[in-house]
N, C-alpha and C positions, 0 to 999 in steps of 0.2 A: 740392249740398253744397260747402262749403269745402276748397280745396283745401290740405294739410300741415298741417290742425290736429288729427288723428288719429295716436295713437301706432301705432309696428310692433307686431305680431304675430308673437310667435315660437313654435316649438315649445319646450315647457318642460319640463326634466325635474325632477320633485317626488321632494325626499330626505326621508323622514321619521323622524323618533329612534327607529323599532325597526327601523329598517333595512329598510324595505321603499322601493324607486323605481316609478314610472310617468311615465308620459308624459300633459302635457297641450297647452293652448296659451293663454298667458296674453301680458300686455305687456314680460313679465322672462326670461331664460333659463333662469333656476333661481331654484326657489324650495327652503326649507329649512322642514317642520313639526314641531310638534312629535306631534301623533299624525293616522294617518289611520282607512283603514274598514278596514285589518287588523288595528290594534290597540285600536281605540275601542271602551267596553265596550257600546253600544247592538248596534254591529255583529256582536260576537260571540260575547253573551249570555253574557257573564263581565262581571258585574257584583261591586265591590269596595269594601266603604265600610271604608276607610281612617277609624281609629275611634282614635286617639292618647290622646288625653283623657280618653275614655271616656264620651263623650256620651250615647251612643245605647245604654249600658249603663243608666244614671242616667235616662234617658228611658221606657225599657222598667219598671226598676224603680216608677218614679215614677207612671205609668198603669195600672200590671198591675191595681191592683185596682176599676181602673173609673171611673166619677162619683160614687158614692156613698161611695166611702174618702176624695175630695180633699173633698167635703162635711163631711166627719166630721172630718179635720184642719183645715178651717178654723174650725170651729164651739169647736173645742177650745183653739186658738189663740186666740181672739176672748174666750172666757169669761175668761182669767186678765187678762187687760189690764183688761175692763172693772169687776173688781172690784178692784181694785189703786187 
């Protein structure tokens, strides 16, 4: 191996924005995240859909009544155009 072409190794202490620290060991001293496995919602099955718009309202409404309702609103859409 080459010799000084390999960065140091430090111990790292990781600060994360809900305020949780640990220790790891990376190339930097500190690092700063923005979430880790205390507050990520995989890890602690608080899952949160952040719905502003109202997407997933409009989503819901739009498929509740299945394949056969979007059928029937296309079919009905189609007819005035094509006699028009």
């Amino acid at each position: 191996m080459k010799k000084d072409i390999h960065p140091q190794y430090f111990e790292t202490q990781v600060h994360c924005g809900c305020g949780n620290t640990f220790v790891t060991r990376s190339t930097r001293k500190e690092l700063k995240v923005d979430i880790c496995n205390v507050c990520h919602p995989f890890y602690t099955g608080k899952l949160k859909y952040i719905d502003t718009a109202g997407r997933i309202e409009k989503f819901k409404n739009k498929f509740a009544g299945g394949y056969a309702s979007l059928q029937r609103g296309k079919k009905a859409a189609a007819e005035p155009a094509a006699e028009g």
